[in-house]
GUKOL-224736 format. One line per field, with one value per residue (C-alpha): x negated, y, z negated; residue number from 0; residue in three letters. Coordinates in steps of 0.25 Angstrom, whole numbers. Each point is the difference from the previous one (the first is absolute). Last residue first. Example, Ala and Ser with C-alpha at 12.3 -4.5 7.8 and 13.67 -1.06 7.14 Angstrom:
<rs>
u = -55; 6
v = -4; -14
w = -29; -2
seq = 1; 0
type = ser; ala
</rs>
This chain:
<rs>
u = 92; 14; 8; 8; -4; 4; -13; 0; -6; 0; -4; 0; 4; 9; -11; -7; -11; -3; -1; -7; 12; -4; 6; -1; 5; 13; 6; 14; 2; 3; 13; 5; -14; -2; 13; 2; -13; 4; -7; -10; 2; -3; 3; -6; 6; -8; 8; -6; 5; -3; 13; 7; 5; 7; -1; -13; 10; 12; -6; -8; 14; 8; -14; 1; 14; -1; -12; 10; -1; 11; 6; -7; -7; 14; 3; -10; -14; -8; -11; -12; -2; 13; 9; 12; 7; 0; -3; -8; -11; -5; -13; -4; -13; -9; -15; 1; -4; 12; 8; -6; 7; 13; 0; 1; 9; 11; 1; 0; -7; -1; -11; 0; -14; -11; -6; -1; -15; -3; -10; 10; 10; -10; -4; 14; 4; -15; 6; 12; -7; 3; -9; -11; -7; -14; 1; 13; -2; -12; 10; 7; -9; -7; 15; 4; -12; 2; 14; -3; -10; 8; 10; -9; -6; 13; 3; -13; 2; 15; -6; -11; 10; 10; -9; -5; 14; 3; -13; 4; -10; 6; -9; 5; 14; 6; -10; -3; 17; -1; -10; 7; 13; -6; -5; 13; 8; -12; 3; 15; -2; -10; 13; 3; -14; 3; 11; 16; 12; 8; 14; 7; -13; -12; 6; 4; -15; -4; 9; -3; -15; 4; 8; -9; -13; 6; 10; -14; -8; 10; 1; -15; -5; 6; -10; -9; 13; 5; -9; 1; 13; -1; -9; 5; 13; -6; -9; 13; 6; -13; 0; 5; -5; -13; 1; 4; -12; -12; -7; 2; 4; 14; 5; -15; -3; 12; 0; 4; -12; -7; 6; -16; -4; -3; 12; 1; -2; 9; -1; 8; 9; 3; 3; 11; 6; 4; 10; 8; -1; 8; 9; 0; 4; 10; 8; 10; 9; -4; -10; 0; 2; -8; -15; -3; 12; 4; 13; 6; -11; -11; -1; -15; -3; 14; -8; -13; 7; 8; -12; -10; 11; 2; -16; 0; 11; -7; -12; 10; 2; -15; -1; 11; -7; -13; -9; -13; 7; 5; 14; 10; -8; 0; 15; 2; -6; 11; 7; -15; -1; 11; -3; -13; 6; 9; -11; -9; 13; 4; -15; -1; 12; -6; -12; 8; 9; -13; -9; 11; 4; -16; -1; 10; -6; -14; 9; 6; -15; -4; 12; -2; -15; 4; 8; -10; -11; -4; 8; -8; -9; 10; 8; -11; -1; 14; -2; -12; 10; 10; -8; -6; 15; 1; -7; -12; -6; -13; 1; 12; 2; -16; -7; 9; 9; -8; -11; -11; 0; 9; -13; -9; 11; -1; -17; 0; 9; 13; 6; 1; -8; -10; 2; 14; 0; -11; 9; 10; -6; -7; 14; 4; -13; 3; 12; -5; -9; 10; 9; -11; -1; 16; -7; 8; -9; 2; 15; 3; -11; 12; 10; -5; 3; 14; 2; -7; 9; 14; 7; 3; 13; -7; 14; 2; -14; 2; 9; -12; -9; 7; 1; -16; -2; -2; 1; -8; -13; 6; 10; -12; -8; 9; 5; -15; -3; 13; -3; -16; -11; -12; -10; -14; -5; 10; -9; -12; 5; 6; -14; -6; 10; 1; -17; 1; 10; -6; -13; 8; 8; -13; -8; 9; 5; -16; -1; 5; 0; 3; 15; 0; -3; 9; 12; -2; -3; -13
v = -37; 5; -10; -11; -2; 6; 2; 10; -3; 11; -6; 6; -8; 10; 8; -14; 8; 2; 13; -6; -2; -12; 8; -5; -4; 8; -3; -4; -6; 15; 3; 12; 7; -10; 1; 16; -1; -5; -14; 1; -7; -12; -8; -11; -3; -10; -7; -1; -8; -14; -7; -10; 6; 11; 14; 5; -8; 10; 11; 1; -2; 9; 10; -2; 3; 12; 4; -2; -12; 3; -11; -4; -14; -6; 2; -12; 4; -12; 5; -9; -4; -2; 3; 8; 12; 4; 12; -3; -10; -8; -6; -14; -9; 8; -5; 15; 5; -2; 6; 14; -2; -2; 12; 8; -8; -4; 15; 1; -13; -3; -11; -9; 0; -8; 10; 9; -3; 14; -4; -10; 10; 10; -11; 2; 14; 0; -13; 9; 13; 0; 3; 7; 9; -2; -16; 2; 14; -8; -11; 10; 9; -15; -3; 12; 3; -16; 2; 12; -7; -11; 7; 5; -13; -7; 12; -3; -15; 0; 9; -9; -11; 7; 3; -14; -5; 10; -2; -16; -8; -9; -7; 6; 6; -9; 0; 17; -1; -8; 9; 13; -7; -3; 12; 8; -7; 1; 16; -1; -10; 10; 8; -8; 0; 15; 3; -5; 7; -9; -7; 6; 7; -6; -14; 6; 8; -16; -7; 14; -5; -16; 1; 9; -7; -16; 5; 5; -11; -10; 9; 1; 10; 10; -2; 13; 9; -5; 5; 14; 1; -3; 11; 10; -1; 1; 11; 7; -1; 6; 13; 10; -7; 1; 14; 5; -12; 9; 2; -15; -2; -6; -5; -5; -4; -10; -5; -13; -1; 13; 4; 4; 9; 1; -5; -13; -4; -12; 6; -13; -4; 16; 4; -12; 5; 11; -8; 1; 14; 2; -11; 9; 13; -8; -5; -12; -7; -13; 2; -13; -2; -5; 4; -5; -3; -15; -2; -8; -8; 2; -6; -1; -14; -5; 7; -7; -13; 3; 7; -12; -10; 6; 1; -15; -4; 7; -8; -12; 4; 1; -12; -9; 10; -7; 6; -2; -10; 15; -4; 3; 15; 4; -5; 8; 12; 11; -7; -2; 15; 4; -9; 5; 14; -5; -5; 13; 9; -9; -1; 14; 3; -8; 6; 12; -9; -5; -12; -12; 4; -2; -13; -6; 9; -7; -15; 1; 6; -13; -9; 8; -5; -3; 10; 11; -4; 15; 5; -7; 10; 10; -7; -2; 15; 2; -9; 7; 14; -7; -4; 13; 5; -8; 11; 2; 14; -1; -8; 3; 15; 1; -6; -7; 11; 14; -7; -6; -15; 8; 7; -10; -8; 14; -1; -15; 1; -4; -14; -5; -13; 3; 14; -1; -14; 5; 11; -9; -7; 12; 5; -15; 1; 13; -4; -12; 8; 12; -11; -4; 13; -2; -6; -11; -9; -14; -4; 14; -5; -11; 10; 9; -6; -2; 13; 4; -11; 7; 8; 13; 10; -1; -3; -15; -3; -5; -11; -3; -1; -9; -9; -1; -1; 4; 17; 10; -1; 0; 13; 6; -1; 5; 9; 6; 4; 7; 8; 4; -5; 6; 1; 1; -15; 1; 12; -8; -12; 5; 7; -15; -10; 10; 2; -17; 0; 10; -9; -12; 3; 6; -12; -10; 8; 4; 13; 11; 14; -3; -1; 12; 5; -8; 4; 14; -2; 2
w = -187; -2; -9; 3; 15; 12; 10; 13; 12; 11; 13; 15; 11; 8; 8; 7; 4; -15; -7; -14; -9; -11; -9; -17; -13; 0; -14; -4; -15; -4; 8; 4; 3; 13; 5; -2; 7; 11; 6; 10; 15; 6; -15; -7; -13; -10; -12; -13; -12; 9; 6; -7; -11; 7; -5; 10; 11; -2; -4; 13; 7; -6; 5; 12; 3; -10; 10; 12; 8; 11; 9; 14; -5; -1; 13; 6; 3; -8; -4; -6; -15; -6; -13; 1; -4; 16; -4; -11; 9; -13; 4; 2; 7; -9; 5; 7; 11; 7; -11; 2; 16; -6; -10; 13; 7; -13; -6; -16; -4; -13; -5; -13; -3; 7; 9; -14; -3; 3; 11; 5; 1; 7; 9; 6; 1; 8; 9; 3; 1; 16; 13; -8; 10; 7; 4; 5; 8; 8; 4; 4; 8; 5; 5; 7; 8; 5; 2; 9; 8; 2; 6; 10; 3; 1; 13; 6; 0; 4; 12; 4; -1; 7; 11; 1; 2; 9; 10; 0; -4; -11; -8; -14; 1; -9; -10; 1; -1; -12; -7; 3; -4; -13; -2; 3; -11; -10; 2; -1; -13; -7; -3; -12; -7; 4; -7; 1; 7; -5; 4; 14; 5; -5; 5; 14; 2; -5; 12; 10; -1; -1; 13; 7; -3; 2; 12; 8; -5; 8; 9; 3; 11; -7; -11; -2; 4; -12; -9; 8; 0; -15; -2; 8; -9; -13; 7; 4; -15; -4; 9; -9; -14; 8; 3; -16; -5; 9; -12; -2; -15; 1; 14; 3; -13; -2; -14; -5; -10; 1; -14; -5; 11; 15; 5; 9; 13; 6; 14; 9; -12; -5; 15; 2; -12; 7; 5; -15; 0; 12; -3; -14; 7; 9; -11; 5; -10; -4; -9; -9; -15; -11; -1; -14; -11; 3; -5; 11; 2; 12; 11; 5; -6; 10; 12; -4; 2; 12; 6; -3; 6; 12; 3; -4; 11; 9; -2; 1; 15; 4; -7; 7; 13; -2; 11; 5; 10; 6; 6; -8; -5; 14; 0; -11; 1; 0; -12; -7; 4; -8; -10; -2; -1; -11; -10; 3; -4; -13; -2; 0; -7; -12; 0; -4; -10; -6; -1; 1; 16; 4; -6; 8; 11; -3; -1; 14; 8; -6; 4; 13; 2; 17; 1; -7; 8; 1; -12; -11; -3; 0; -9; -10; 0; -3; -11; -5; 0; -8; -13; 2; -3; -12; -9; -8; 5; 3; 13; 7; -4; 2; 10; 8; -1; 0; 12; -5; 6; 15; 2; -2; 10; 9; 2; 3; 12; -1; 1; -14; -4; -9; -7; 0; -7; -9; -4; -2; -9; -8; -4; -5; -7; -5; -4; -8; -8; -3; -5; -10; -6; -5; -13; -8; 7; 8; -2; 6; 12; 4; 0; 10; 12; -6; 0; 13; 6; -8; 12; -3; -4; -16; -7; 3; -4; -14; 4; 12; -11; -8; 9; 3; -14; -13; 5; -9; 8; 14; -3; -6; 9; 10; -9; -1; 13; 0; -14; 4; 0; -3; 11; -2; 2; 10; 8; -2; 6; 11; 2; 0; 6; 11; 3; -1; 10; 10; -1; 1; 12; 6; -3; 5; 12; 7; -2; 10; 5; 15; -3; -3; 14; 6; -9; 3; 15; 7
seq = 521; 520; 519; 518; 517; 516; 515; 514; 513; 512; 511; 510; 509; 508; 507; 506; 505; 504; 503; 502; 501; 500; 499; 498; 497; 496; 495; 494; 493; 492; 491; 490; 489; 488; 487; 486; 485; 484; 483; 482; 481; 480; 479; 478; 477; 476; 475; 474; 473; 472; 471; 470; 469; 468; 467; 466; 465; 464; 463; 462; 461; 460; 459; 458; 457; 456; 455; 454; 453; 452; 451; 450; 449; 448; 447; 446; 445; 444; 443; 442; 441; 440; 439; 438; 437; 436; 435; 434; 433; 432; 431; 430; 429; 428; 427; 426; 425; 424; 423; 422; 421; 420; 419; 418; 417; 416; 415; 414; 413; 412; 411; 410; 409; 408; 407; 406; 405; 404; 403; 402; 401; 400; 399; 398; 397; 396; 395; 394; 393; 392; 391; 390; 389; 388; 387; 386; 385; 384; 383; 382; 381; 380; 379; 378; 377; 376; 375; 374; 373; 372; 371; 370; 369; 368; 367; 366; 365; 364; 363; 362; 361; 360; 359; 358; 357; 356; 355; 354; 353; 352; 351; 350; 349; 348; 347; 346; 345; 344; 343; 342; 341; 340; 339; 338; 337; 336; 335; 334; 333; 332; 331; 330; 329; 328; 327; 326; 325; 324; 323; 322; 321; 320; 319; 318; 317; 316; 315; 314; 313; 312; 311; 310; 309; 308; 307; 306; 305; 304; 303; 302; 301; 300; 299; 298; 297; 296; 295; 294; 293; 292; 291; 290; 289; 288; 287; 286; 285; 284; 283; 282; 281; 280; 279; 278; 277; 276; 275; 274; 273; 272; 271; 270; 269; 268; 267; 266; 265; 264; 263; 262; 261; 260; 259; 258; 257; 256; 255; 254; 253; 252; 251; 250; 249; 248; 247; 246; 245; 244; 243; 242; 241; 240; 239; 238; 237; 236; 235; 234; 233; 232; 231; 230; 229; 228; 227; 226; 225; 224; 223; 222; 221; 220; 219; 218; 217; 216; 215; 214; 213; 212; 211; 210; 209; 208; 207; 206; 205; 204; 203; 202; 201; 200; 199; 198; 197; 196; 195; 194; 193; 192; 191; 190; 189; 188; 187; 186; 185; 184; 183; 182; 181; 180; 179; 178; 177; 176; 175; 174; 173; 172; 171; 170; 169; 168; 167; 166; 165; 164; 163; 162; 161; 160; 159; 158; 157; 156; 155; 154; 153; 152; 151; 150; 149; 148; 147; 146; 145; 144; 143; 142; 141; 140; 139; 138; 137; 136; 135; 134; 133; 132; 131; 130; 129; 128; 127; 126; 125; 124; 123; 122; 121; 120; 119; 118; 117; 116; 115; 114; 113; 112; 111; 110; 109; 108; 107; 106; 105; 104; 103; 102; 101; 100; 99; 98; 97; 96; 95; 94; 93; 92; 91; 90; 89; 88; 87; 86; 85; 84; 83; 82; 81; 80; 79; 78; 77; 76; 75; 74; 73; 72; 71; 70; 69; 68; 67; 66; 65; 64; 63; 62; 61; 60; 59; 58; 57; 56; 55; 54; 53; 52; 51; 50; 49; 48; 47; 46; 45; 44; 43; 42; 41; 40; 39; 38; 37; 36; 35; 34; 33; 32; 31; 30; 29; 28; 27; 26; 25; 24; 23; 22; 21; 20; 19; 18; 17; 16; 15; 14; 13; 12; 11; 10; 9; 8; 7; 6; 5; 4; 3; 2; 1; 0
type = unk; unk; unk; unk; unk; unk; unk; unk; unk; unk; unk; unk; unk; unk; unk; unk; unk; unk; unk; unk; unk; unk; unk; unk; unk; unk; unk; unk; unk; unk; unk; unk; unk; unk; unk; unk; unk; unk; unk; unk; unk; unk; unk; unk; unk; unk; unk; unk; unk; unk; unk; unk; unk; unk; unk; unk; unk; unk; unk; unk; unk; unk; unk; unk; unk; unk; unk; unk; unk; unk; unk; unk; unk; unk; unk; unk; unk; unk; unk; unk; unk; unk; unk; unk; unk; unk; unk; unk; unk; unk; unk; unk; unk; unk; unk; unk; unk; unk; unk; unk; unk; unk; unk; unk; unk; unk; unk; unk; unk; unk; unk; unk; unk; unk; unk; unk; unk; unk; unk; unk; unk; unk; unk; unk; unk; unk; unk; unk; unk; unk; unk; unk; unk; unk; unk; unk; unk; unk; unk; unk; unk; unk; unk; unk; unk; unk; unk; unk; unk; unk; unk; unk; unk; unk; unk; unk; unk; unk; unk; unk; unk; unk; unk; unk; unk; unk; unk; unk; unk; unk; unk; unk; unk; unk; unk; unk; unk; unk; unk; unk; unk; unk; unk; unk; unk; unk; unk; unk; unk; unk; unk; unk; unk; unk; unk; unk; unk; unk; unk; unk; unk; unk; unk; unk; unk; unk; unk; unk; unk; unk; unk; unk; unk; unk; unk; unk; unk; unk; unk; unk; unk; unk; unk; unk; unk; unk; unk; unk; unk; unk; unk; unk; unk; unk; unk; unk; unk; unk; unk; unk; unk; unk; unk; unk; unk; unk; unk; unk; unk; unk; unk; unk; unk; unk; unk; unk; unk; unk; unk; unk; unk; unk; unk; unk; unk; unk; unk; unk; unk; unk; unk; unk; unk; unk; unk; unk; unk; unk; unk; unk; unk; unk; unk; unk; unk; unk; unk; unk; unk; unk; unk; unk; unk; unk; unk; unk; unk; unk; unk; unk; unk; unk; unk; unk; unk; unk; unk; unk; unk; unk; unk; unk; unk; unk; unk; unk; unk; unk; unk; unk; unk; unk; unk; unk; unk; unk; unk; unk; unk; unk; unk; unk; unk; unk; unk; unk; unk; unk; unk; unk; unk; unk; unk; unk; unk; unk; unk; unk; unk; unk; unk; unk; unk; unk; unk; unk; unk; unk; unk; unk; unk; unk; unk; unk; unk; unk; unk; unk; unk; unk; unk; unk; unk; unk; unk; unk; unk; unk; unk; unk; unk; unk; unk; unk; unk; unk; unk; unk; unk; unk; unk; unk; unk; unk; unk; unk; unk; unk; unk; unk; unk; unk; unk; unk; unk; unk; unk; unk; unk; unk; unk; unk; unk; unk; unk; unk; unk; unk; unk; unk; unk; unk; unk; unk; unk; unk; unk; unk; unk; unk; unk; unk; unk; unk; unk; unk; unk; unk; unk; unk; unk; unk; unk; unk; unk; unk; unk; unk; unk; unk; unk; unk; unk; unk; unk; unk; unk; unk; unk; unk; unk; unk; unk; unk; unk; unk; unk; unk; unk; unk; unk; unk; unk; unk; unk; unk; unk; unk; unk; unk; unk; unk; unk; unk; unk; unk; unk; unk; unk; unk; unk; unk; unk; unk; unk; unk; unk; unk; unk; unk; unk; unk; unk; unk; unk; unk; unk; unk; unk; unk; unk; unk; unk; unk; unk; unk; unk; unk; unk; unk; unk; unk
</rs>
């Protein structure tokens, strides 16, 4: 009996299994967030959404982020909710759990491999715990699968997902911008299939790619960033074949997501890091890259269409990592999603057919899934383990000791915008002063002005400067990541350290020291 066949026996009836896995999603997902604390990125999105009046205003604020604004503006009608960022956790879960259920209901595979695919290291953890836009983008994938079968008959539909798609995030983007094309290639290939099915709208068909046009233009004019943006400026242009090397192997970190055994997990790759065996595997990691890709690819040879979309979108993110940001794993989830949802595609496309290599390809995309799985299922309860056992950041600590003290509604000094950022977010306090930048604001925004030196005279000129001005209260509130000198804090008497919040987090630059400038030493 063959792999997939004898899986396939181990069945529930759809309803209750999709619902069962669900429910078992909703609630150790659940757990995990309840014990995450977020850190700065989660947090500028909320913040970003809080702190903006309107719709327009937010896309003004958003020039400097390098994504699309949908998550944003997702967010900003729960801004008008709740001061507290918890709710965000709430709504991404949901959308986490969505997409599970989607999975888990109407996907292909047998039963065992859509469990496997609920609790794997991004669906489980990077997409659901972590409150980002990228699980925005995988549902969307998800919703195009389900709509790929009658995709030319529901093309407005499949139009309006990849619309959505392209305003997630500029790797979702190159998806769509991938998928978007190799539809187009086969609509041109098709076209007097397509004239002549009565199922078939093709003044629809053809304004659905209109709408896929549309969302790229639009998302890539968000994506441009200003001339004086200060954040991952520049392209590598010039060829570097250690980091092309390193830059394939990214393909291994997707596909085997498993993190370190410790309390910086987050991003780690325990198989090239910890694995007693790390010196062989760094040896042969660059082949198993390239293995693995062959191998995706060989599970869909028998679909060009699917063939063009996981190539194209695999080298299209390799690219992106390459010439303009190496990224993380959040990032690098996009090559694993990429071969899922060809996997998934090609089980619909293949499905019927009786000829011995289709069946053998399906046998053998289906093992080879199941493998992966496996390691992203191993890689997602480690982390979402590591999450609930270690503090991820001690912004919300740095927080509540504010309140605690009754200082959260002093005037507030902030010496490094991202880490003082993500204390803001769990905050009523809508405003700190950001010294580099010697300005007022709550979120980051990553133009050049945030990069010049803060120095402790720095911060100190402005401490004096709001504790002496009569419209600001007598005592003024410095946060910094990092303990003042002591030269500082004997120099000048209305300067004393109140307290650390400096727990070892996973998040190793959000560490607090608060310091209050007041008229006397208290």
């Amino acid at each position: 009996m063959r792999f997939s066949e004898r899986w396939g026996k181990l069945r529930l009836p759809e309803a209750v299994f999709a619902l069962t896995v669900t429910a078992a999603f909703v609630l150790l997902a659940g757990w995990t967030a309840f014990h995450h604390e977020m850190w700065r990125d989660e947090i500028q999105a909320w913040l970003l959404a809080r702190d903006s009046a309107s719709p327009f205003e937010l896309f003004r604020h958003m020039k400097y982020e390098g994504h699309p604004a949908l998550w944003h503006l997702l967010l900003m009608p729960l801004t008008r909710l709740t001061w507290s960022p918890q709710i965000m956790q709430v709504f991404h879960l949901l959308i986490a759990a969505t997409t599970v259920w989607l999975v888990t209901r109407y996907a292909p595979f047998p039963q065992p491999l859509r469990a496997m695919f609920a609790f794997g290291y991004f669906p489980f953890y990077e997409y659901a715990i972590l409150c980002r836009n990228y699980g925005l983008g995988m549902l969307l994938l998800v919703l195009l699968c389900l709509l790929w079968e009658r995709r030319y008959e529901r093309f407005l539909s499949v139009g309006i997902v990849l619309f959505l798609l392209g305003h997630t995030s500029v790797h979702a983007l190159i998806l769509g911008i991938v998928i978007g094309g190799a539809l187009g290639v086969e609509a041109l290939c098709r076209h007097r299939r397509l004239r002549d099915d009565p199922d078939v709208n093709l003044r629809v068909v053809w304004i659905g790619f209109a709408v896929i046009a549309f969302g790229v233009l639009t998302s890539a004019i968000q994506l441009n960033p200003p001339p004086d943006s200060g954040f991952a400026v520049g392209w590598r242009t010039k060829w570097d074949r250690v980091y092309a090397e390193n830059i394939v192997k990214i393909v291994t970190r997707a596909f085997l997501p498993i993190p370190n055994e410790n309390a910086t997990f987050w991003n780690s790759h325990w198989l090239a890091s910890q694995f007693k065996w790390a010196a062989a595997y760094q040896g042969i990691q660059l082949k198993l890259a390239v293995g693995c890709v062959l191998l995706a690819a060989l599970s869909v040879w028998r679909h060009p269409t699917l063939l063009l979309i996981y190539l194209g979108g695999t080298v299209g993110l390799l690219t992106f990592f390459y010439v303009k940001y190496f990224g993380a794993m959040r990032h690098h989830g996009f090559v694993f999603l990429a071969f899922f949802v060809v996997s998934w595609l090609g089980r619909v496309e293949s499905a019927g057919d009786p000829r011995r290599a289709a069946r053998w390809t399906r046998h053998y995309g289906t093992a080879f899934l199941a493998l992966v799985l496996a390691a992203q299922v191993f890689g997602g309860w480690r982390a979402a383990r590591l999450d609930r056992e270690h503090l991820f950041t001690n912004a919300k600590a740095a927080a509540e000791t504010l309140r605690e003290l009754g200082m959260d509604a002093l005037p507030i000094i902030g010496e490094r915008d991202p880490e003082v950022s993500a204390m803001v977010g769990h905050l009523k306090a809508r405003r700190v002063y950001y010294v580099r930048a010697e300005r007022w604001g709550s979120f980051v925004r990553w133009d050049k002005a945030r990069t010049s030196d803060a120095p402790d005279a720095k911060i100190l000129a402005a401490a004096k400067r709001f504790r002496d001005d009569p419209q600001y209260p007598d005592r003024v509130v410095i946060v910094t990541d990092h303990a003042l000198k002591k030269e500082t804090l004997e120099g000048d008497p209305s300067l004393s350290k109140v307290v650390e919040v400096n727990e070892p987090p996973t998040v190793g630059d959000e560490r607090y020291f608060i310091y209050l400038y007041a008229n006397a030493a208290p």
